[in-house]
Structure formats: C-alpha cells, structure tokens
N, C-alpha and C positions, 0 to 999 in steps of 0.2 A: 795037441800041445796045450790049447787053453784050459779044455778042461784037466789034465792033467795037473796044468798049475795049481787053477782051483782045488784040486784035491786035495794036492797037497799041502794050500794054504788052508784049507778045513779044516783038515788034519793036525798041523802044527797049533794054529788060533784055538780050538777045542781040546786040545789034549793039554791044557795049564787052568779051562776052566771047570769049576764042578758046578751045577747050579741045585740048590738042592729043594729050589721051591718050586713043586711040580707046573702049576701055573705058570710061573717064569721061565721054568726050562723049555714046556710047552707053547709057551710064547717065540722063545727062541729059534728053537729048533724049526719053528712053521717057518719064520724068516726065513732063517739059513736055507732051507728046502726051496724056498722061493726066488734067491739068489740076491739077498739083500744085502751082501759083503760084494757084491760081481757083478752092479749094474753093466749097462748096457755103456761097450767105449763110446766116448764122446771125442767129435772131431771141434778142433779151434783154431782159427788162424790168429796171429796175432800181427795186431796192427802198426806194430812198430817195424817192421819189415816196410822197406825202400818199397815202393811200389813198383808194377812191373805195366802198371797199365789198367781197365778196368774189366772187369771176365767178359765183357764181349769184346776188347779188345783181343783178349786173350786168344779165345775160342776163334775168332776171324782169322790168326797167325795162328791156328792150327796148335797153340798150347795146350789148348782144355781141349776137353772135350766137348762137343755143343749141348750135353745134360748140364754141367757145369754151369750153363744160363739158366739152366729152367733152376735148377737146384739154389740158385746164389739169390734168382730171383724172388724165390718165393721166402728167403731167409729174408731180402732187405725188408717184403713188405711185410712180415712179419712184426720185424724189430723196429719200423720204421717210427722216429721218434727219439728209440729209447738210447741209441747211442750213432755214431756216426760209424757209417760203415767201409772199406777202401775204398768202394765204387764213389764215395760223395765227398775222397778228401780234397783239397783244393789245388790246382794245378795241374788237373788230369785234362 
C-alpha cells in the first residue's frame, strides 16, 4: 500500500514539472531515488493529553508493553533538558 502511494504521488508531483537543466534535473531526480519526498514516519506524542500515569506506570498495569520502558527511556535521556517530558510533568 505505501509504496503504491508513493508512486502514485511521484507520479502525480512529477508529471506538472519539466526541469530542463540537466544538472538540476540530475540533482533532483538522485533525491527522488533516494526518497526525499517519503522520509521515514515519525512517531509524536503530544503532551497536552491528560496523563494516564508514567510508562513505568503504565507498563507495571500491563498497558505498554515493557520495550515501551527501555524505548521512552532512552528518548527522556536523550532530550533531557531540552523540553519537559510526560514522565517529569508535576503531579505524577
């Protein structure tokens, strides 16, 4: 199904452009090849959702699953600093 999208949206995005400078088309075209309209999805939780607890909460009541620790973990200390995470909002 995904790539199928993709195809189709190649298809459609490229059939309205001409490029007629070889360089630039050649530029292009290596993108496109390399999927630079079709990064990789990106997962985001957003923090204005009520909170349900902290993922080791979670994962302890059998919500998550227990990757869900290792995985969340290694995002807080990642971004640790740059923004506040659910795990650190107050009243948990």
């Amino acid at each position: 199904m995904r790539d199928r999208l993709i195809k189709d949206h190649r298809e459609f995005t490229g059939s309205f452009v001409d490029i007629h400078d070889k360089a630039i088309r050649e530029h292009v075209a290596d993108r496109m090849a390399r999927g630079y309209q079709w990064p990789d999805p990106w997962l985001s939780l957003n923090p204005n959702f009520a909170s349900g607890g902290t993922v080791t909460d979670l994962v302890k009541q059998g919500l998550l699953q227990p990757e869900c620790e290792k995985i969340f973990r290694h995002l807080q200390a990642r971004y640790q600093g740059h923004r506040r995470l659910p795990d650190e909002c107050p009243g948990q």
